[in-house]
C-alpha positions in Angstrom: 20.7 -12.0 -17.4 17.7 -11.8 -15.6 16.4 -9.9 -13.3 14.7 -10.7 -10.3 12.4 -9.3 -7.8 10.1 -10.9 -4.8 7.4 -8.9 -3.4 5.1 -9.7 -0.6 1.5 -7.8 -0.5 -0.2 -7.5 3.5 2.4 -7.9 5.6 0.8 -6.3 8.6 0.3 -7.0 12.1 -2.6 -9.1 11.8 -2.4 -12.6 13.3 -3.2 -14.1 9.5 -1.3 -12.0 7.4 1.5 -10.9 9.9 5.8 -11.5 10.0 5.6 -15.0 9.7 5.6 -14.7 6.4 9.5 -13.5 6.7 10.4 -16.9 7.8 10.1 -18.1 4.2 12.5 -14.8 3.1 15.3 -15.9 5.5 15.4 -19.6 4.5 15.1 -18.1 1.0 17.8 -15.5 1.7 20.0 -18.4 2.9 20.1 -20.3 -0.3 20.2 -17.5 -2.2 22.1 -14.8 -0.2 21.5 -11.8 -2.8 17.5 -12.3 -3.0 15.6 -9.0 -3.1 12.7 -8.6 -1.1 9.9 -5.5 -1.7 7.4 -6.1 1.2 4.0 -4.0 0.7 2.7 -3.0 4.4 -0.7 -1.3 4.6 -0.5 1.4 7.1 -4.4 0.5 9.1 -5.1 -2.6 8.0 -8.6 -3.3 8.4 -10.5 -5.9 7.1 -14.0 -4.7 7.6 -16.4 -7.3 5.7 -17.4 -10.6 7.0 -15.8 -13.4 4.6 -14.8 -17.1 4.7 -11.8 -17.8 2.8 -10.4 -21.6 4.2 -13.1 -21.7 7.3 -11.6 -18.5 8.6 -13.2 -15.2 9.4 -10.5 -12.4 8.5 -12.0 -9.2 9.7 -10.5 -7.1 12.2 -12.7 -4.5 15.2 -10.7 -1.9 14.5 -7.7 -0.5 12.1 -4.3 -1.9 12.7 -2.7 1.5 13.4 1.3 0.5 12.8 2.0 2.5 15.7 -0.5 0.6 17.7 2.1 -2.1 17.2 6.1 -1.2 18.2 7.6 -4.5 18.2 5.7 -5.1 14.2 7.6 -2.0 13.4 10.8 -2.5 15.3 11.1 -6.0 13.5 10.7 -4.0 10.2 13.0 -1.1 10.9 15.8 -4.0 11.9 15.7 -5.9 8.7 18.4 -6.1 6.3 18.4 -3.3 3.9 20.7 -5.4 1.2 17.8 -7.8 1.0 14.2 -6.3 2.6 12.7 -3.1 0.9 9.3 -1.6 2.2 6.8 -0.3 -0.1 3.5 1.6 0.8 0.0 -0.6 0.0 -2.4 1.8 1.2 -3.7 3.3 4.6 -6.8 0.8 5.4 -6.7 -1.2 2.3 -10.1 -1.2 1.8 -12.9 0.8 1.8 -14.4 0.2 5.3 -17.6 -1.4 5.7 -17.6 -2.1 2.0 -14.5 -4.1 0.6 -11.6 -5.4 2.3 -9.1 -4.8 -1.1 -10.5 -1.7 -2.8 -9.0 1.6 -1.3 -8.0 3.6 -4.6 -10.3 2.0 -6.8 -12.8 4.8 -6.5 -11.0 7.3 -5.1 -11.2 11.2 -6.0 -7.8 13.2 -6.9 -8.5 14.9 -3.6 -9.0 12.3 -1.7 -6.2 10.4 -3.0 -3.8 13.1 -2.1 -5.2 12.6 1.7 -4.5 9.2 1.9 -1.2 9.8 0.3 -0.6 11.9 3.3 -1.6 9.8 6.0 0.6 7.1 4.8 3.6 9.4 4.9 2.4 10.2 8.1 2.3 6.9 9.5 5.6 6.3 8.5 7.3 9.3 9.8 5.6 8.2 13.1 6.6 4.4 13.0 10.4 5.2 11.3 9.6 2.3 8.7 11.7 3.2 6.2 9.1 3.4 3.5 10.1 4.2 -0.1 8.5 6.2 -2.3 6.4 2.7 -3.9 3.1 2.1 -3.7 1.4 -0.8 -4.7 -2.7 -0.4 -4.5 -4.0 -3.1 -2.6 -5.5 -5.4 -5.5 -3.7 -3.9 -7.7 -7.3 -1.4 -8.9 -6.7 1.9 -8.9 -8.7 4.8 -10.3 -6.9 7.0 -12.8 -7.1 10.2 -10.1 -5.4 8.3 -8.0 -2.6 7.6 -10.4 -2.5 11.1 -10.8 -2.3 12.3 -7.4 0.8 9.9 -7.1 2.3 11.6 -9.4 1.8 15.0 -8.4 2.5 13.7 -4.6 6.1 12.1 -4.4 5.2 8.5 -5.2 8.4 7.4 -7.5 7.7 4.2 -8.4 3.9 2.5 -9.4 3.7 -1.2 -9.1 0.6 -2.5 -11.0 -0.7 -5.3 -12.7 -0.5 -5.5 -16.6 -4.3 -7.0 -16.8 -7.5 -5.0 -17.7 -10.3 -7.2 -16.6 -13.5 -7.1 -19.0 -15.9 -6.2 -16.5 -14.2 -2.8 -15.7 -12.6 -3.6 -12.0 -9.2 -3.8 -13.1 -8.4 -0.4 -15.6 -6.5 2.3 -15.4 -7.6 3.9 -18.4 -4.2 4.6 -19.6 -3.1 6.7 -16.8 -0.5 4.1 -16.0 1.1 4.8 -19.4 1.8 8.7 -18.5 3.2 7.8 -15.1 7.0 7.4 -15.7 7.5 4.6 -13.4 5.4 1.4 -13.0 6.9 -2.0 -12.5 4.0 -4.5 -13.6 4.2 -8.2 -12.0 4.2 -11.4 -14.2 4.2 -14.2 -11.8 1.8 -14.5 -8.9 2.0 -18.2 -8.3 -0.5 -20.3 -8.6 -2.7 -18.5 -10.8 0.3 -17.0 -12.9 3.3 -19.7 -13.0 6.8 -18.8 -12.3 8.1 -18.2 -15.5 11.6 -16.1 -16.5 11.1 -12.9 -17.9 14.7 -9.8 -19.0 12.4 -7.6 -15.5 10.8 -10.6 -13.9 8.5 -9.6 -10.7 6.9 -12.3 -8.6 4.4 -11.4 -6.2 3.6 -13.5 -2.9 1.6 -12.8 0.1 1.5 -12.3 3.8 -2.4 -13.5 4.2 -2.6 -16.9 5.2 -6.3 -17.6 3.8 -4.7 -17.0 0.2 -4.0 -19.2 -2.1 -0.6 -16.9 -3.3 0.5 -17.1 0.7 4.6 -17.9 0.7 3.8 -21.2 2.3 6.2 -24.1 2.5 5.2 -25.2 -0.8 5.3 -22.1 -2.7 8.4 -21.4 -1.3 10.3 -24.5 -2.4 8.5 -23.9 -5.7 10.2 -20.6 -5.8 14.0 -22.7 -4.8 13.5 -25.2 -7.4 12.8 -21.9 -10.1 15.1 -19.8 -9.1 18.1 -22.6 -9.2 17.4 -24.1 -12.5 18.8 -20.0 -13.9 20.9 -19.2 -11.0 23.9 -18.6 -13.0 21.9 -16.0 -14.9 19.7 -14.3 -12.3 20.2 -10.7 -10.8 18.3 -10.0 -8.5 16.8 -6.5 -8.1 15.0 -3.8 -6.2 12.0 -2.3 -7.6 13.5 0.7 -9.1 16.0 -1.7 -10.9 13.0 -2.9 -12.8 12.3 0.4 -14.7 
């Protein structure tokens, strides 16, 4: 048996990388009516450095406060619990003014306990039901930050099993002593859908990425999950520990 979980990085209330996304999850959800969802919501999202990814400019004035935006939330708080989990991916995401993806790569142990609180603020504000789950927003994270999850409530890690040669991507083995971290192996297209015993695919919400949960991706993800239905369970995050 399989099992099986979808997660969806950025969904947020920005125009590009916003609820549409959740389309995809219901016509998903009504072929296959068990299908777990883990949706990663930065808190502020704020896309601070001028980029072009598809002819489209992707930065935002200000943060995205999610209590700037009631109906986002209310569309959250009202989904589904048997199929829609929410998991924290950072305050801003990135490091304003400097990277739009980056927000624990470099951060202190001090520092990563504030943010850590901010986000638990935001959600105590908003009444998102926000596990204890974080994914860092491109996966980087510095080991203090790992740490300061650890020592701050956050159950559940979910990182990516690469270390990248020029240094970017490494935890330095602080991942190891965390007791909980659910690594991904399929990020379609540049990691095909492939069956694993814990299998976790990761989509998302940003329309300018090539991983967006677009019509194509998702009948890729039909077509995948039907040719093992009789031996798929799907999962939640913390059934993947």
């Amino acid at each position: 048996m399989y099992l099986v979980n979808i997660s969806i990085d950025d969904v947020s209330p920005h125009a590009q990388s916003s609820t549409k996304v959740l389309d995809k999850c219901y016509e998903l959800i009504d072929v296959f009516p068990s299908i777990k969802f883990t949706l990663f919501i930065p808190c502020a999202y704020w896309r601070t450095v001028y980029g072009n990814f598809s002819q489209r400019l992707t930065n935002t004035e200000e943060p995205l406060l999610l209590n700037n935006f009631p109906d986002f939330c209310d569309e959250i708080i009202k989904l589904n619990p048997e199929n829609f989990e929410i998991g924290f991916h950072g305050y801003f995401h990135g490091i304003p003014k400097k990277s739009n993806n980056d927000e624990f790569k470099y951060l202190s142990y001090d520092d990563a306990t504030a943010i850590i609180g901010a986000m638990r603020e935001m959600a105590e504000v908003t009444k998102i039901p926000f596990k204890n789950i974080l994914r860092p927003p491109a996966w980087r994270m510095s080991p203090d930050s790992i740490k300061a999850c650890a020592d701050n409530g956050i159950e559940i890690l979910a990182l990516s099993p690469d270390k990248y040669s020029d240094g970017s991507l490494d935890y330095k083995g602080e991942d190891k002593k965390f007791k909980n971290v659910v690594y991904y192996n399929c990020c379609p297209p540049s990691k095909e859908l492939k069956f694993y015993d814990k299998t976790e695919i990761v989509y998302h919400a940003c329309e300018w990425d090539s991983n967006f949960l677009n019509e194509k991706l998702k009948d890729d993800l039909v077509k995948f999950l039907d040719s093992k239905k009789e031996n798929i369970k799907f999962a939640f995050m913390k059934d993947l520990l």
